[in-house]
PATOR-285276 format. One record per residue: y, z, x of N, C-alpha, C, CB in turn; residue in three letters; residue number from 1. Coordinates in nm, 2 decimals, decimal comma, m for minus. Atoms other than C-alpha are relative to their C-alpha. Glycine has a CB too. Example, Ala and Ser with C-alpha at 12.3 -4.5 7.8 and 13.67 -1.06 7.14 Angstrom:
residues 2
ATOM/n.y/n.z/n.x/ca.y/ca.z/ca.x/c.y/c.z/c.x/cb.y/cb.z/cb.x/residu/num
ATOM/m0,12/0,00/0,09/m0,45/0,78/1,23/0,12/0,00/0,09/0,00/0,12/m0,10/ALA/1
ATOM/m0,11/0,00/m0,09/m0,11/0,71/1,37/0,11/0,08/m0,08/0,05/m0,14/0,04/SER/2
//
This chain:
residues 193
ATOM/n.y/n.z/n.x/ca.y/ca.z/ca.x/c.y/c.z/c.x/cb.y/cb.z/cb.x/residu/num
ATOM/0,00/0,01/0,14/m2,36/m0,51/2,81/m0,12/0,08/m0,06/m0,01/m0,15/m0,05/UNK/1
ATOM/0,09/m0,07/0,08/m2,57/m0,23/2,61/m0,04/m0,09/m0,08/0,05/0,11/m0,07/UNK/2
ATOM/0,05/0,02/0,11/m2,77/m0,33/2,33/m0,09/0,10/m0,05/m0,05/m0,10/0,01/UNK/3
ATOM/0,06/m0,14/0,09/m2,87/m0,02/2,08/m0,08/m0,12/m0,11/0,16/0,13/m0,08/UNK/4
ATOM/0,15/m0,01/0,13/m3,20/m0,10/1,84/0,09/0,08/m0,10/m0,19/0,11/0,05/UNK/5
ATOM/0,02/m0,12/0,10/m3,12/0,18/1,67/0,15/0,00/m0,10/m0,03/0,17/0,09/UNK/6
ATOM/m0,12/0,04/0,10/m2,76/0,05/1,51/0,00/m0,11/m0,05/0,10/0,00/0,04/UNK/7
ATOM/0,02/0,12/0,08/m2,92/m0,26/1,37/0,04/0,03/m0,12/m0,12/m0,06/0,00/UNK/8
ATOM/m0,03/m0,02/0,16/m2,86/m0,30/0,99/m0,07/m0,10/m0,09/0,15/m0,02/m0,04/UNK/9
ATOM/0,12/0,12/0,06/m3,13/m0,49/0,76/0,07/m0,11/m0,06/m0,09/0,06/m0,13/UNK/10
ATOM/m0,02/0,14/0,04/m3,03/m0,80/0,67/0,03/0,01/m0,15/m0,13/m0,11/0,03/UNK/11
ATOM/m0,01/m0,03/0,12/m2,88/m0,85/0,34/0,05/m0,15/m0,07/0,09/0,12/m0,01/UNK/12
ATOM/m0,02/0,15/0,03/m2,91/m1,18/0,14/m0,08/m0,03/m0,11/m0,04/m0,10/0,12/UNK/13
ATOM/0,11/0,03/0,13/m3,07/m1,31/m0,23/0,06/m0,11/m0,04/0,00/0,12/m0,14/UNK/14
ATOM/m0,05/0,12/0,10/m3,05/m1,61/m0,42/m0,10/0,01/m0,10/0,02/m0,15/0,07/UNK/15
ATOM/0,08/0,02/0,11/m3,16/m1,66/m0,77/0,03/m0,10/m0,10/0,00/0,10/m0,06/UNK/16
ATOM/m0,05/0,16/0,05/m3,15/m1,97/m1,00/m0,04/0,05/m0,19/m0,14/m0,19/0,11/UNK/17
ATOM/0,06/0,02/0,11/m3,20/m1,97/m1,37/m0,13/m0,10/m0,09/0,09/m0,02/m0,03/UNK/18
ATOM/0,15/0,04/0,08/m3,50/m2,04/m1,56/m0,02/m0,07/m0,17/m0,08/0,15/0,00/UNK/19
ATOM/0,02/0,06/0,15/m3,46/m2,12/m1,93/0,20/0,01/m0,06/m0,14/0,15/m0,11/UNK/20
ATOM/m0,13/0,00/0,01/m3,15/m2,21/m2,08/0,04/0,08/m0,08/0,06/m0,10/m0,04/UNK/21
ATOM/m0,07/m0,11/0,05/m2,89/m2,00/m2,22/0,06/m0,04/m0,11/0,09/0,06/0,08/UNK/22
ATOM/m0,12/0,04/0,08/m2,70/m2,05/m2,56/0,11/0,06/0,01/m0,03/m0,01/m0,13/UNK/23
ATOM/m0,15/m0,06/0,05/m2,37/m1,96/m2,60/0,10/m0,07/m0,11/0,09/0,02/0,13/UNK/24
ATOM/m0,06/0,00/0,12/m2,16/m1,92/m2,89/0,13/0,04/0,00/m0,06/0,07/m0,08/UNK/25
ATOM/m0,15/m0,05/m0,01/m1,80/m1,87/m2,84/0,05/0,07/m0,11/0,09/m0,10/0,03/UNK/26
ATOM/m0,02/m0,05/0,12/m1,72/m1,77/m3,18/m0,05/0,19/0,04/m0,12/m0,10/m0,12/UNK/27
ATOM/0,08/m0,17/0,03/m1,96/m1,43/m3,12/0,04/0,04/0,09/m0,16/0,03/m0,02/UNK/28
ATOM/m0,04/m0,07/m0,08/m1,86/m1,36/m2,77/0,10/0,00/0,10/m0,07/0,01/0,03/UNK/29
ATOM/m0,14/0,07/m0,10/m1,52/m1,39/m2,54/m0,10/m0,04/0,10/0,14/0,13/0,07/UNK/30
ATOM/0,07/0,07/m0,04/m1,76/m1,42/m2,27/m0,14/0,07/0,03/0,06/m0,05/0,09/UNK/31
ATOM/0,15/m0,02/m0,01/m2,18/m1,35/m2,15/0,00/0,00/0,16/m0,10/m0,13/m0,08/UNK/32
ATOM/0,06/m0,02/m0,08/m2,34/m1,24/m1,87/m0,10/m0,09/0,02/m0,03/0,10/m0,01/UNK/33
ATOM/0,09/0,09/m0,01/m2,54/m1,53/m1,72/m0,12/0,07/0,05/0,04/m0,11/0,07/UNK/34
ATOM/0,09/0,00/m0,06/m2,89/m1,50/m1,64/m0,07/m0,08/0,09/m0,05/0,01/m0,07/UNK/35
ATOM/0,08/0,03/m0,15/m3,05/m1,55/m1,30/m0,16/0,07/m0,02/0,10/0,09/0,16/UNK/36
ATOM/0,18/m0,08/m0,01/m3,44/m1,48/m1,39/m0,06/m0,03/0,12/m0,11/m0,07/m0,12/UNK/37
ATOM/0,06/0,00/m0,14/m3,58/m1,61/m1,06/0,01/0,03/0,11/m0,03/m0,06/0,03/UNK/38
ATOM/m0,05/m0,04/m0,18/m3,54/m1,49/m0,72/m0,05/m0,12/0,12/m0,09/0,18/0,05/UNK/39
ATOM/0,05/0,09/m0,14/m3,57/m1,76/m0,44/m0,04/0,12/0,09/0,13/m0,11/0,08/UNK/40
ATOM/0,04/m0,07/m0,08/m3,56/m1,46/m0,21/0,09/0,11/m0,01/m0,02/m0,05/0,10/UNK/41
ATOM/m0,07/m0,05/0,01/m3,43/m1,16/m0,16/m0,01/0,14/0,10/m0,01/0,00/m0,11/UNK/42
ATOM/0,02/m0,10/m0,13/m3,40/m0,94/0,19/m0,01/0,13/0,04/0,07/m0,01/0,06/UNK/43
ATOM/0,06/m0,18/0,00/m3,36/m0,59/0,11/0,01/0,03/m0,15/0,12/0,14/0,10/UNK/44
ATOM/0,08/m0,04/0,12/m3,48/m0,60/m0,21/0,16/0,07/m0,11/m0,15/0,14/0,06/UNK/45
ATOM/m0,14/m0,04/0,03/m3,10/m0,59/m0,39/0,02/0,00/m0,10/0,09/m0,06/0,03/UNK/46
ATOM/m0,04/0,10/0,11/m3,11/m0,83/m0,64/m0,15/0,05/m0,12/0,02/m0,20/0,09/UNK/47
ATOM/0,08/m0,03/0,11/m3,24/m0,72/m0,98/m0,02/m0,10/m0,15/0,05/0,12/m0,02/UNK/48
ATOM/0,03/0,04/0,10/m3,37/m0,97/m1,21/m0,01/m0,05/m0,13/m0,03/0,02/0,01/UNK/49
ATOM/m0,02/m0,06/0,12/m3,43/m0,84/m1,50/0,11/0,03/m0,09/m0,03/0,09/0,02/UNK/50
ATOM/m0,11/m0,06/0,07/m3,09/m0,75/m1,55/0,11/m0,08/0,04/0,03/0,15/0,02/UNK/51
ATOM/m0,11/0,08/m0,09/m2,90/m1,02/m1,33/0,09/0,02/0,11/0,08/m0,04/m0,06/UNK/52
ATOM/m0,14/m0,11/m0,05/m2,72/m0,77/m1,15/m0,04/m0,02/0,20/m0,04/0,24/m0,08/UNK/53
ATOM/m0,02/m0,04/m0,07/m2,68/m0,75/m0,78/0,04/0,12/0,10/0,02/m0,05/m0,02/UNK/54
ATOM/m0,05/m0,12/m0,02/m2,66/m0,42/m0,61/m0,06/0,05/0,13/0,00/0,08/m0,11/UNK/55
ATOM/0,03/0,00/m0,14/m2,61/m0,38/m0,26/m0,04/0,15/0,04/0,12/m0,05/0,08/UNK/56
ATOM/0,10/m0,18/m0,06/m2,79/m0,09/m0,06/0,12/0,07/0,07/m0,17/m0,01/0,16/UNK/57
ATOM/m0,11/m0,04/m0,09/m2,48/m0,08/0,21/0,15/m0,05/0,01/m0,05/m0,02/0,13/UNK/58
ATOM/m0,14/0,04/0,00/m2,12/m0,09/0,23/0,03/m0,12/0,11/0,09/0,13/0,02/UNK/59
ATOM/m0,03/0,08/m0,08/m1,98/m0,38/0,38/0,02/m0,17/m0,04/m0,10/0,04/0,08/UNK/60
ATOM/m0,07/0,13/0,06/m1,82/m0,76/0,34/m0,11/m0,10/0,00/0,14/m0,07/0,10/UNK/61
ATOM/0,08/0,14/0,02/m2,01/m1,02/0,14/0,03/m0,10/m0,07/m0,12/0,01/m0,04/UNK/62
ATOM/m0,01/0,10/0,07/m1,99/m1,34/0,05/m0,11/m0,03/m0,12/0,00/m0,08/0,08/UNK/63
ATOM/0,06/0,03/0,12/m2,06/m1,41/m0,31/m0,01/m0,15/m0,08/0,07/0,09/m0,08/UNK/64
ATOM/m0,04/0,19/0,05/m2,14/m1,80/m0,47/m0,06/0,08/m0,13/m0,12/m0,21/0,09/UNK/65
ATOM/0,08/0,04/0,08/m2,25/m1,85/m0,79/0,09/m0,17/m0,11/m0,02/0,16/m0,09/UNK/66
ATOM/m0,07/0,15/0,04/m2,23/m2,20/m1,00/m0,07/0,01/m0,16/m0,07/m0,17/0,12/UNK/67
ATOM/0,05/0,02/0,16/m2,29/m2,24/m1,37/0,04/m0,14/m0,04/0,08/0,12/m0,12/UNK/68
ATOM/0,00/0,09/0,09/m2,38/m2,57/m1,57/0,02/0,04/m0,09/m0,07/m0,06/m0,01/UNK/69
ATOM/0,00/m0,07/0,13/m2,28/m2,56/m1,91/0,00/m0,20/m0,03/0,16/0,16/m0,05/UNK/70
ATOM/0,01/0,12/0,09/m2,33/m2,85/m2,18/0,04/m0,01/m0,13/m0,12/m0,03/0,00/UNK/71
ATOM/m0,08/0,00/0,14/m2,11/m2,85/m2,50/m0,06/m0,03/m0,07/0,12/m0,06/m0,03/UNK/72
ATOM/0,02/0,05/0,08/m2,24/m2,90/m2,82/0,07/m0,07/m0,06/m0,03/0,04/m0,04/UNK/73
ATOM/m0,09/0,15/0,13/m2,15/m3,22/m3,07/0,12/0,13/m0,08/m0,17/m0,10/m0,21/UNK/74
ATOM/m0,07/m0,05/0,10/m1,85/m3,08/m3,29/m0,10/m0,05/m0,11/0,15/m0,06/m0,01/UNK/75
ATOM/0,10/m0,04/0,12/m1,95/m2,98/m3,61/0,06/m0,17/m0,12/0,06/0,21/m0,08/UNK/76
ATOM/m0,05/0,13/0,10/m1,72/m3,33/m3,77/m0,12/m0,12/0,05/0,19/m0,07/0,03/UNK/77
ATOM/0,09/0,15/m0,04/m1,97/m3,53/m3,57/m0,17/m0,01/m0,09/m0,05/0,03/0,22/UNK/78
ATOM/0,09/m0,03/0,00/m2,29/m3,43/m3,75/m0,04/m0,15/m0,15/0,00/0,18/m0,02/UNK/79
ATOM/0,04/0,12/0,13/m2,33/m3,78/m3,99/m0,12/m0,06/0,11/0,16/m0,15/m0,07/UNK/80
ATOM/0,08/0,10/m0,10/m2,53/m3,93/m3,63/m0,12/0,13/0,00/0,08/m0,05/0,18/UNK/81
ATOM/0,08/m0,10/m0,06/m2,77/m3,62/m3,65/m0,13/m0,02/0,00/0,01/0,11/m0,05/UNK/82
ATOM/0,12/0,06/0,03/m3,07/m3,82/m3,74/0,00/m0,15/0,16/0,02/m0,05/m0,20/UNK/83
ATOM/0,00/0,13/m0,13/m2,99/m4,09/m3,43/m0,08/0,06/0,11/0,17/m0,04/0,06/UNK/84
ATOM/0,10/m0,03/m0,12/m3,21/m4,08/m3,13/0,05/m0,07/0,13/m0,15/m0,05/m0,04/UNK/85
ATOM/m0,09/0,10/m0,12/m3,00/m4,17/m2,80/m0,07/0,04/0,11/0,19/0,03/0,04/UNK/86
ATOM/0,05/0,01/m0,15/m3,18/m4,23/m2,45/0,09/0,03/0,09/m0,04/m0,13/0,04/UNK/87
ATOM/m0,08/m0,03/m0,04/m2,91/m4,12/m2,33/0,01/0,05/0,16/0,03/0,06/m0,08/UNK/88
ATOM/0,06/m0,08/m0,18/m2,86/m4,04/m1,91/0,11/0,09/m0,02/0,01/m0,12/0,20/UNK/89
ATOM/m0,11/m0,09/m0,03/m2,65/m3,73/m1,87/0,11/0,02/0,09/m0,06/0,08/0,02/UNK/90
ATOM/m0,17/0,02/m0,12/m2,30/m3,71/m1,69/m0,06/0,08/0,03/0,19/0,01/0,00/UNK/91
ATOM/0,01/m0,09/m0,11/m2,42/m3,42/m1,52/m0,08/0,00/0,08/m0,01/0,11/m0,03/UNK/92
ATOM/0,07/0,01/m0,11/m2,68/m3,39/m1,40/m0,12/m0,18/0,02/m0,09/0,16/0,00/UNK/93
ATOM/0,02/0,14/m0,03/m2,80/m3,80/m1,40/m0,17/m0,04/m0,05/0,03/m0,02/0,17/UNK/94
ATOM/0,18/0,03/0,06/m3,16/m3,76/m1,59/0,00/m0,09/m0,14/m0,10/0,19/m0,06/UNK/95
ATOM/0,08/0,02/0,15/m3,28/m3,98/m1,90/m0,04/0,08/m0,03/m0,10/m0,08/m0,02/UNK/96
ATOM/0,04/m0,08/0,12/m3,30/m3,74/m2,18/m0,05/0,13/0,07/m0,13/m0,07/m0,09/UNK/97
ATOM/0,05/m0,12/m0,07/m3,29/m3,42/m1,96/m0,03/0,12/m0,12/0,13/0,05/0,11/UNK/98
ATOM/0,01/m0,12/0,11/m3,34/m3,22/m2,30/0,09/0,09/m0,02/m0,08/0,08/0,02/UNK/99
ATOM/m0,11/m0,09/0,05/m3,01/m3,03/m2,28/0,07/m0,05/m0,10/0,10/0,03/0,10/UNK/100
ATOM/m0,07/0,02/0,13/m2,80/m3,01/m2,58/0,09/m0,14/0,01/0,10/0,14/m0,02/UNK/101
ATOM/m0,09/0,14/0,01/m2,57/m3,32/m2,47/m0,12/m0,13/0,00/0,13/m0,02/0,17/UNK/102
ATOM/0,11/0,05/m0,01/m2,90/m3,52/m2,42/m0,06/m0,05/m0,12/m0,07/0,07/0,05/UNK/103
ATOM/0,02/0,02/0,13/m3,05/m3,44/m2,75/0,06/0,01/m0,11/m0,07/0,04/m0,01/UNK/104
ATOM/m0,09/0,01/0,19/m2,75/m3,44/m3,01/0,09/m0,10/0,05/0,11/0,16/m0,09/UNK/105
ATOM/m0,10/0,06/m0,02/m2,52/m3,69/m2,83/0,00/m0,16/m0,06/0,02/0,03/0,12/UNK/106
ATOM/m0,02/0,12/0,05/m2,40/m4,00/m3,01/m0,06/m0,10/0,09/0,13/m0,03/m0,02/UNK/107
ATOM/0,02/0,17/m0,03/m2,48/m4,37/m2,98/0,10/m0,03/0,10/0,04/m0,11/m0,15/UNK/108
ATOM/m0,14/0,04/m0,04/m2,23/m4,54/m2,74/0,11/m0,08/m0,09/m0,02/m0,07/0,13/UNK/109
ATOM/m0,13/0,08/0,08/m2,05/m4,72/m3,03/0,04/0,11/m0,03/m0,01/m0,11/m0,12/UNK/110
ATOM/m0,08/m0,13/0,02/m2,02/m4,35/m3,18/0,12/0,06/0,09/m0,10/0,11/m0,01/UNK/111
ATOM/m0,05/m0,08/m0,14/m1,92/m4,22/m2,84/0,14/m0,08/m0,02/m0,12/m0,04/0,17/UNK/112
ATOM/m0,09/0,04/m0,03/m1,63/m4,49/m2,84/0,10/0,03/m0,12/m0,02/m0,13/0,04/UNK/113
ATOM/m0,09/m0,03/0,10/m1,50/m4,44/m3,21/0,01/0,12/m0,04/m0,02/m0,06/m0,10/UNK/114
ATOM/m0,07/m0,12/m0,05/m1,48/m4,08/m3,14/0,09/0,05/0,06/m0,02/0,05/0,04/UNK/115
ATOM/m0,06/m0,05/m0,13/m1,37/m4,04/m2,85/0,16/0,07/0,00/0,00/m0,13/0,09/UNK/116
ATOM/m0,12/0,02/0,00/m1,04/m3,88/m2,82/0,03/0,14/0,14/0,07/0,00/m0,17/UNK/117
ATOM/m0,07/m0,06/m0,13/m0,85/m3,65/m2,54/m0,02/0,20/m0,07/0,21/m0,09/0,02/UNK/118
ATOM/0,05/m0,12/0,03/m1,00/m3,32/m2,73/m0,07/0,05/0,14/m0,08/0,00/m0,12/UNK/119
ATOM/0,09/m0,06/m0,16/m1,11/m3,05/m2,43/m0,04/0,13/m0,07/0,10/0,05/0,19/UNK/120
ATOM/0,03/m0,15/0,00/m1,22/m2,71/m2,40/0,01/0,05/0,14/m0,16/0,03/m0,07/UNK/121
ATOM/m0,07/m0,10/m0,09/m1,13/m2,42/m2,17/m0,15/0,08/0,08/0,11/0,13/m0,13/UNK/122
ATOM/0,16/m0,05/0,00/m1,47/m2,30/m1,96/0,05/0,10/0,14/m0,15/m0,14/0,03/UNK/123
ATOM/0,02/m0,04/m0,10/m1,46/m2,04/m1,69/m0,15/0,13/0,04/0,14/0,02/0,01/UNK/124
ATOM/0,15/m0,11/m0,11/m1,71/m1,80/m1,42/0,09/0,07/0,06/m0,13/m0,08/0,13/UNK/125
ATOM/m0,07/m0,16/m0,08/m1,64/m1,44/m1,27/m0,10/0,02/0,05/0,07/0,16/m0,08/UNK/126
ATOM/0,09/m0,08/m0,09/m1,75/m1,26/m1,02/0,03/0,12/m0,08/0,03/0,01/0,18/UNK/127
ATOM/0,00/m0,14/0,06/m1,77/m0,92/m1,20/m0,04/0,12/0,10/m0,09/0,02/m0,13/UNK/128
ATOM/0,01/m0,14/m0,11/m1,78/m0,60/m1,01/0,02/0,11/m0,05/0,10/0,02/0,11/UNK/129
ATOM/m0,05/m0,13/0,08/m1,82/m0,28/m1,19/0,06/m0,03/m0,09/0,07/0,08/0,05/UNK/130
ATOM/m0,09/0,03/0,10/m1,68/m0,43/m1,51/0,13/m0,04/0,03/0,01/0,10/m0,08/UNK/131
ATOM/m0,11/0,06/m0,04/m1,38/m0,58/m1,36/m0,07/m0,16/0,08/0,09/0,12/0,12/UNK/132
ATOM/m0,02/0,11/m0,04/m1,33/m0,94/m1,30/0,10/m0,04/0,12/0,04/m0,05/m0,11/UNK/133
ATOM/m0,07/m0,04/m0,15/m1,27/m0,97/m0,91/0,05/m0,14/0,02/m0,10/0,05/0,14/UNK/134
ATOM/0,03/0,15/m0,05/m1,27/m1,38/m0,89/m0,03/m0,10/m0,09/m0,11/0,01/0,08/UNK/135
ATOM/0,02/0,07/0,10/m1,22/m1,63/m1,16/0,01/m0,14/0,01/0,08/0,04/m0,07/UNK/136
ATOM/m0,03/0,17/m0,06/m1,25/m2,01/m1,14/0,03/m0,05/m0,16/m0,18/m0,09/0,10/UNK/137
ATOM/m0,01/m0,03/0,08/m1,14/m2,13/m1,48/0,06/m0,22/m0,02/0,06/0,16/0,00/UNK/138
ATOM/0,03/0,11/0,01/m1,14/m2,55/m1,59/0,01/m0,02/m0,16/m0,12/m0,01/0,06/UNK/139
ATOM/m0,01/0,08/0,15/m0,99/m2,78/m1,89/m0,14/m0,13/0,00/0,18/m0,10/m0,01/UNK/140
ATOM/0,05/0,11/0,01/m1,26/m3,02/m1,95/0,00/m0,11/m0,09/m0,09/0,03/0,00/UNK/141
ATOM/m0,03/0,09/0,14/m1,32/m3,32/m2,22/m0,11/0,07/m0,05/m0,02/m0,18/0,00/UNK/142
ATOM/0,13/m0,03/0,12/m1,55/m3,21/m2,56/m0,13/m0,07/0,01/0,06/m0,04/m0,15/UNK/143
ATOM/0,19/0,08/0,02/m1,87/m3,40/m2,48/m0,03/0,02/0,14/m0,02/m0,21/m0,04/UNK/144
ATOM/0,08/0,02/m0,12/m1,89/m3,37/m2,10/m0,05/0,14/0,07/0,09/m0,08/0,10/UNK/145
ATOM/0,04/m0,09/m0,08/m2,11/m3,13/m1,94/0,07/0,07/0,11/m0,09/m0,05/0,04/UNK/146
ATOM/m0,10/0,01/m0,14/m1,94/m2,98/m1,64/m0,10/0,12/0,10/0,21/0,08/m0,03/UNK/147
ATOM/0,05/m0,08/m0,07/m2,04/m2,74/m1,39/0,13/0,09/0,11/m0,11/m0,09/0,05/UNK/148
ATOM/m0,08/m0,05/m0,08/m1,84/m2,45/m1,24/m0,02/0,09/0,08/0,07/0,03/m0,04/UNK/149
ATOM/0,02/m0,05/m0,04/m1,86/m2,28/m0,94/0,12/0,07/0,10/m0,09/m0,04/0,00/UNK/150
ATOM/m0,10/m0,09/m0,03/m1,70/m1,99/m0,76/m0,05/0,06/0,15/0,01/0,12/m0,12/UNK/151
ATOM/0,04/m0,05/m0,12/m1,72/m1,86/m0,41/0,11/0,16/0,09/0,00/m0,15/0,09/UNK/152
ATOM/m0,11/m0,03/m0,03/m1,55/m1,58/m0,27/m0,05/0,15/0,10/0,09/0,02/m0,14/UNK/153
ATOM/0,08/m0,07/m0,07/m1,59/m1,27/m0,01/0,09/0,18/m0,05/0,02/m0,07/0,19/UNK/154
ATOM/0,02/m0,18/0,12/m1,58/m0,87/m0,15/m0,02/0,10/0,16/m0,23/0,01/m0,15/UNK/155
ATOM/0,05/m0,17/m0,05/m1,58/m0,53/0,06/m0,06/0,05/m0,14/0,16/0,13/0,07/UNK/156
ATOM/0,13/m0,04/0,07/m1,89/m0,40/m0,14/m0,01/0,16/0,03/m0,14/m0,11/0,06/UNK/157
ATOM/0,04/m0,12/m0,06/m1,97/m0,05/m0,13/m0,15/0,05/m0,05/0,11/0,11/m0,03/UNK/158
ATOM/0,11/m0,06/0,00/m2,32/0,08/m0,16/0,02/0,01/m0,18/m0,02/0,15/0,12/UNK/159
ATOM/m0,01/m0,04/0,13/m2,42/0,07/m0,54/0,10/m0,05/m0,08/0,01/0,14/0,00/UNK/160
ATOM/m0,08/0,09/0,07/m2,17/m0,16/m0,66/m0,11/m0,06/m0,10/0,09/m0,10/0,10/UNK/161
ATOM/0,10/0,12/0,12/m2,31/m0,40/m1,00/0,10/m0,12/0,04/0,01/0,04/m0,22/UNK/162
ATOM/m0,06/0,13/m0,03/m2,24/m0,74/m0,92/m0,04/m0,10/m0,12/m0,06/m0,06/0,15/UNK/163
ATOM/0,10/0,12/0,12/m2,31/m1,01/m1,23/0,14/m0,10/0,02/m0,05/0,08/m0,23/UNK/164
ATOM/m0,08/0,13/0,03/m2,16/m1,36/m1,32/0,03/0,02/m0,15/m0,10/m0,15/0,03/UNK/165
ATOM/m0,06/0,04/0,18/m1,97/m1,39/m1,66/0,01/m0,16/m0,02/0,18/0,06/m0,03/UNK/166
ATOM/m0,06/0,14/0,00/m1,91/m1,71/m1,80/0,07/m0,02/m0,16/m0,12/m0,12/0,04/UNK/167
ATOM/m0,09/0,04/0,13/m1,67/m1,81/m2,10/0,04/m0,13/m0,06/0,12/0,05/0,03/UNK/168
ATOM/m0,06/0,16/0,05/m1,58/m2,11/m2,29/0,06/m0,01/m0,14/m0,13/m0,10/0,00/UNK/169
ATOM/m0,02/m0,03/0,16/m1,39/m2,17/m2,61/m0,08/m0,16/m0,07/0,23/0,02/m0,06/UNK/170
ATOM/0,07/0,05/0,08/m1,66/m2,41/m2,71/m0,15/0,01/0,02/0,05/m0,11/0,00/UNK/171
ATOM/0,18/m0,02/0,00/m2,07/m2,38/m2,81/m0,03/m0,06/0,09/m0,09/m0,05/m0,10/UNK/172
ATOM/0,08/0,07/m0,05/m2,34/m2,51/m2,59/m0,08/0,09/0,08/0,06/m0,10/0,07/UNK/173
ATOM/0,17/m0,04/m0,03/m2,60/m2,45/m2,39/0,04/0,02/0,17/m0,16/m0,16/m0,05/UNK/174
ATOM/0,00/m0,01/m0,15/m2,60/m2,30/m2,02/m0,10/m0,04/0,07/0,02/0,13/0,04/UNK/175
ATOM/0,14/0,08/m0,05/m2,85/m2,54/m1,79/m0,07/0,08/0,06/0,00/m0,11/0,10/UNK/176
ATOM/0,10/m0,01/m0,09/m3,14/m2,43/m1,63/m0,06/m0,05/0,10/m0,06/m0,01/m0,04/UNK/177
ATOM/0,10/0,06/m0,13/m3,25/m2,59/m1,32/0,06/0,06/0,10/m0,01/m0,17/0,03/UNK/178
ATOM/m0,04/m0,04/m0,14/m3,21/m2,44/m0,98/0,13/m0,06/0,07/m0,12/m0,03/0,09/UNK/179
ATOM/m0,11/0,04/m0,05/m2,93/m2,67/m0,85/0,10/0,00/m0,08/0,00/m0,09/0,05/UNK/180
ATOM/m0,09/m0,03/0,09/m2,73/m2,63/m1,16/0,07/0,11/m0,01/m0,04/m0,01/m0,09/UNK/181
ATOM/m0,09/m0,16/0,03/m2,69/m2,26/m1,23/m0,10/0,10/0,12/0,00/0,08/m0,23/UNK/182
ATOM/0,03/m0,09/m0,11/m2,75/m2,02/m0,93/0,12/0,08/0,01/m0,02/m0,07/0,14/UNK/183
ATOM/m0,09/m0,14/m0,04/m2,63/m1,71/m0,80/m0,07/0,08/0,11/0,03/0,10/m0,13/UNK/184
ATOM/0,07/m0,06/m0,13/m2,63/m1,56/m0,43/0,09/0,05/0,06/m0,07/m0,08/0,10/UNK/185
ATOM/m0,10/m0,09/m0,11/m2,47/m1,33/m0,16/m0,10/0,02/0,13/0,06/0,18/m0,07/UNK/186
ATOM/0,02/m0,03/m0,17/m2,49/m1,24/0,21/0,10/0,07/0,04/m0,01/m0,13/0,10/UNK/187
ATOM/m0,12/m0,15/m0,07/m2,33/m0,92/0,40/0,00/m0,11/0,16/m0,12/0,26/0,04/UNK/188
ATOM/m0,04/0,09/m0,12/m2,16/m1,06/0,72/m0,03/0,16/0,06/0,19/m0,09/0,02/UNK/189
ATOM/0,06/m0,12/m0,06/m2,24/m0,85/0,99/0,18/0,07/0,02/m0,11/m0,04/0,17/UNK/190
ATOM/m0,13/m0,08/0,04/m1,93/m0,58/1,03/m0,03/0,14/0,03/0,04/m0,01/m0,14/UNK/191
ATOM/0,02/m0,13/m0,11/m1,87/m0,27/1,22/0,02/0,12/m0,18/0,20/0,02/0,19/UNK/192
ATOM/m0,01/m0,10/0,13/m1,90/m0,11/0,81/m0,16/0,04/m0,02/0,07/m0,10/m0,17/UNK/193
//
């Protein structure tokens, strides 16, 4: 059994998590380029920040994740409770008064029950690739509940590809911030490319 040094291939692997939340406005945009401002790590130096983008050095098959929280805003008929102050623990992610938008505008639970009704909204995440949508995951939810969606999927990549996350929804709110919420990462499998 040979073993050649000299046909190794650098390791290729980033993960990055969001940092401050995102608003989104459905009204103004079909859908947005999420932001990944922090880099957990990043192996040959791929993954660009600044711009969210991913862009591999070498051709070859990688697996792509990324996951997006999102948190709906109150409808605009709900706004008579806007002065109410609810302790409220979040369906999503399980904090007392995590400060996301469902946190700090969401009804009383008596509001919550004489609302309530079987109204949703439409939310999805892409893998984007050079302005094309390679990989879509795409979710009815209910109008008050946070959700979270995520997408996994594996790409022949070629050197210099743009990699970003879209995300869409036909209702307002707020994209979360915390590291286990909204992330975005890849890894090249090893491959005779």
């Amino acid at each position: 059994m040979c073993h050649n040094k000299h046909n190794l291939v650098r390791a290729s692997a980033f993960r990055a998590n969001k940092n401050t939340p995102q608003l989104y406005e459905a009204a103004l945009t079909p859908s947005v380029k999420v932001l990944f401002q922090t880099e957990q790590f990043d192996l040959a130096d791929e993954y660009n920040p600044h711009i969210s983008t991913f862009i591999p050095t070498k051709d070859g098959i990688y697996e792509i994740t990324a996951k997006v929280s999102f948190c709906p805003s109150k409808s605009k008929s709900n706004d008579s409770s806007k002065n109410k102050k609810d302790n409220c623990k979040c369906d999503y992610c399980s904090k007392n008064s995590c400060n996301c938008d469902y946190c700090r505008k969401h009804h009383s639970s008596k509001d919550k029950k004489r609302n309530s009704s079987k109204e949703g909204y439409v939310a999805s995440i892409s893998i984007n690739v050079n302005g094309d949508n390679l990989d879509i995951v795409n979710d009815f939810l209910e109008k008050s509940r946070p959700i979270g969606l995520s997408v996994t999927t594996i790409l022949q990549l070629q050197a210099g590809d743009r990699v970003q996350v879209l995300f869409s929804a036909d209702a307002n709110g707020e994209i979360l911030a915390e590291a286990s919420l909204t992330n975005f990462q890849a890894a090249r499998f090893p491959s005779p490319m």
